[in-house]
C-alpha positions as CSV (number, residue, x, y, z in Angstrom):
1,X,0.0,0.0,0.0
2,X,1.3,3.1,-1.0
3,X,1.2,6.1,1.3
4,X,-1.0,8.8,1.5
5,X,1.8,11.2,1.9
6,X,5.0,11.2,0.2
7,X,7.9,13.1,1.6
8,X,7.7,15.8,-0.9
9,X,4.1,16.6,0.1
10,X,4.7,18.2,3.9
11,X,7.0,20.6,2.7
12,X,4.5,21.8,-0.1
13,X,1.9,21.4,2.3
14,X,3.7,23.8,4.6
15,X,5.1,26.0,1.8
16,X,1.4,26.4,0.5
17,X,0.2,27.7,4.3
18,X,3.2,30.0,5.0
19,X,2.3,31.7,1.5
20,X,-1.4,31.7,1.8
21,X,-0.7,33.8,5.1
22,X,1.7,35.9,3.3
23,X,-1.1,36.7,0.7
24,X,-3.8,37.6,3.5
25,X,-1.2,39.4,5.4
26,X,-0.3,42.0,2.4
27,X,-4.2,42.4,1.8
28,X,-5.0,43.2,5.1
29,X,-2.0,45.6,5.1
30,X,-3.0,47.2,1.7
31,X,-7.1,47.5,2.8
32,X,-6.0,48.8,6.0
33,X,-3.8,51.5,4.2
34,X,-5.8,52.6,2.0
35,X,-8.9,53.3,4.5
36,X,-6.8,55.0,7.1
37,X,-4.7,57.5,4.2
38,X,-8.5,58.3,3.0
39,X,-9.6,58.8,6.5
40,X,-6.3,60.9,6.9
41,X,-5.3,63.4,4.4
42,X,-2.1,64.1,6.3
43,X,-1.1,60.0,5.9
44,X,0.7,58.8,3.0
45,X,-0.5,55.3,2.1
46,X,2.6,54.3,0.4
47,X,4.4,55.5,3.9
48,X,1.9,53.1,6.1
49,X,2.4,50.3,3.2
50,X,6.3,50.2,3.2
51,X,6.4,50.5,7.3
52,X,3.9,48.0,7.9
53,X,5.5,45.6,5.4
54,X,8.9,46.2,7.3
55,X,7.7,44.8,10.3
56,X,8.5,41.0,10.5
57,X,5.4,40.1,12.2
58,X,3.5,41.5,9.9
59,X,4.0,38.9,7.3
60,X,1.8,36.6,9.3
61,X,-0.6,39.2,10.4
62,X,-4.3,37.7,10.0
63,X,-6.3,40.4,11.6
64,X,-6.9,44.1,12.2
65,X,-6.1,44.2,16.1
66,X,-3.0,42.2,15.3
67,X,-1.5,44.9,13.1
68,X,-2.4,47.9,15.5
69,X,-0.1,46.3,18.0
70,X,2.5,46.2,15.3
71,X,1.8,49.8,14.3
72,X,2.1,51.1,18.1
73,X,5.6,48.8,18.3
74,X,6.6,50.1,15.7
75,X,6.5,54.0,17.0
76,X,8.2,52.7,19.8
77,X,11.0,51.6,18.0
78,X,11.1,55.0,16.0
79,X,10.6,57.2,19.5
80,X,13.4,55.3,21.1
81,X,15.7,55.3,17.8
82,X,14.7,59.1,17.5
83,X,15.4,59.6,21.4
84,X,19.3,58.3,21.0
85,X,19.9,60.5,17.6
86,X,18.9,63.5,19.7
87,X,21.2,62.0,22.5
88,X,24.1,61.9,19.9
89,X,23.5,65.2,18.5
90,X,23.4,67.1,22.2
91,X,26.6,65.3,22.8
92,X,28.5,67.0,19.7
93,X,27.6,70.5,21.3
94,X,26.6,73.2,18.5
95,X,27.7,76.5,18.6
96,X,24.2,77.7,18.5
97,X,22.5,77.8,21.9
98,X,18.8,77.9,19.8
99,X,19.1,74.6,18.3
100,X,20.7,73.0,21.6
101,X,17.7,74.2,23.8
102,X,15.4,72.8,20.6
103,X,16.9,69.6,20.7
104,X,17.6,69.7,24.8
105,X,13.2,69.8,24.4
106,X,13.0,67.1,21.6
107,X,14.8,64.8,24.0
108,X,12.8,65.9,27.0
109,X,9.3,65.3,24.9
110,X,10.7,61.7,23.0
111,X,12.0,60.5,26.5
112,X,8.6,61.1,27.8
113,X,7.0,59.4,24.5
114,X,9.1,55.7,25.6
115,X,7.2,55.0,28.5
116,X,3.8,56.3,26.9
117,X,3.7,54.3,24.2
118,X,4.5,51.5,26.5
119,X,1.2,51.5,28.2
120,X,-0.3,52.9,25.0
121,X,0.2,49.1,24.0
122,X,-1.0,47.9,27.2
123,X,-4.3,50.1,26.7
124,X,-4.6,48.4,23.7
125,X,-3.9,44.8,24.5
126,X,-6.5,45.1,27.3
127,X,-9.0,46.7,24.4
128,X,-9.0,50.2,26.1
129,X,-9.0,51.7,22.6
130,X,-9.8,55.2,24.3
131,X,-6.7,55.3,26.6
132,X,-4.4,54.0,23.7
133,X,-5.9,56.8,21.7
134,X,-5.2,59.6,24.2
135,X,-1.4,57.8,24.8
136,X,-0.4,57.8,20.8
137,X,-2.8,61.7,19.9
138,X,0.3,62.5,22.4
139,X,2.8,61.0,21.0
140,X,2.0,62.4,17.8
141,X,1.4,66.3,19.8
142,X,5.3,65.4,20.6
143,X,6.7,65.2,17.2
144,X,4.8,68.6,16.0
145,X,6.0,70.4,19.4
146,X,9.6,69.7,18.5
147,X,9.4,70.3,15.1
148,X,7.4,73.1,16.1
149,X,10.4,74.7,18.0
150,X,12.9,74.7,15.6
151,X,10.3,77.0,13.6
152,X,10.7,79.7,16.4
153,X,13.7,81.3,15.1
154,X,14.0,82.6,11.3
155,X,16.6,80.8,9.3
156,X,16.8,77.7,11.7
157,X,16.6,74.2,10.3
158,X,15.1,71.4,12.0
159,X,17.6,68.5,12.1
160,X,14.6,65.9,13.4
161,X,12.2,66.9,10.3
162,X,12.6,63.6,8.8
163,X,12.3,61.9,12.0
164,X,9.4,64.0,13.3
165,X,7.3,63.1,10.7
166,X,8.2,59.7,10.6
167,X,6.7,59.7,14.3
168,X,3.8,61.7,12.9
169,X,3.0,59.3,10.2
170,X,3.5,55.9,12.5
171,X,1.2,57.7,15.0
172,X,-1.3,58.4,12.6
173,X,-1.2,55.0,11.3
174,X,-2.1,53.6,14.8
175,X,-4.8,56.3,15.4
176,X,-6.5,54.8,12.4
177,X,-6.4,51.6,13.1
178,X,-7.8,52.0,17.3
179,X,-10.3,54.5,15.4
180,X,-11.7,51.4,13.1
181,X,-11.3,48.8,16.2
182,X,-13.0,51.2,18.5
């Protein structure tokens, strides 16, 4: 009696499942996209595509609330990578005392983002979609306040633009999604 498997067929078997969730996962990242840059006109869907994609988990993502937590870890990892390049640039002191008080705020406001965001996710695990909203709409406030300081003096430019609106657009990303889960 021949089997019913042959040793070729788990490895197909398993290669046809881990692409099947592949597929999902990209839809449900592209659907999600596209209704939270409509919903948003200052959210670029190709930003919220290519950042969501970047995430390893999200390549086995099979529902909505699952890529919300990977959108709020993923402005973690941007607040606490943005937090150490304002670290870096107070310790290579500038000339102009402006842009070190700027910056001296940037790292006061990111520092205060870290542990935010960390019960921003714990709102949302435990499905307090309000709290989480309140925790990331101030995470986001953070990234226009310190971009918002540079602006004070004529002539200055930001060196966290980039960055800032990075934060902005994660943020925004996240907003959507507890928005459409709450």
């Amino acid at each position: 009696m021949r089997p019913l498997f042959s040793s070729y067929s788990l490895p197909l078997l398993l290669l046809f499942i881990s692409t099947f969730h592949a597929i999902n996962a990209n839809r449900l990242i592209h659907e999600t996209c596209k209704k939270c840059s409509q919903k948003d006109p200052n959210l670029s869907y190709n930003f919220c595509v290519n950042s969501l994609q970047a995430a390893p988990k999200s390549q086995s993502v099979d529902d909505l609330r699952e890529l919300g937590k990977i959108s709020i870890k993923l402005i973690k990892q941007n607040v606490t990578d943005t937090r150490n390049h304002i670290k870096n640039l107070l310790g290579n002191k500038s000339s102009d005392s402006f842009i070190e008080s700027c910056l001296s705020d940037c790292f006061d406001l990111y520092s205060d983002a870290v542990p935010t965001l960390s019960q921003a996710l714990k709102d949302y695990k435990a499905k307090r979609y309000d709290d989480a909203n309140i925790e990331v709409s101030s995470v986001l406030d953070a990234s226009t306040t310190c971009e918002d300081g540079f602006v004070e003096k004529k002539g200055v430019v930001s060196p966290l633009t980039k960055r800032n609106n990075n934060t902005f657009q994660l943020s925004a990303i996240a907003l959507s999604i507890v928005n459409m889960l709450n």
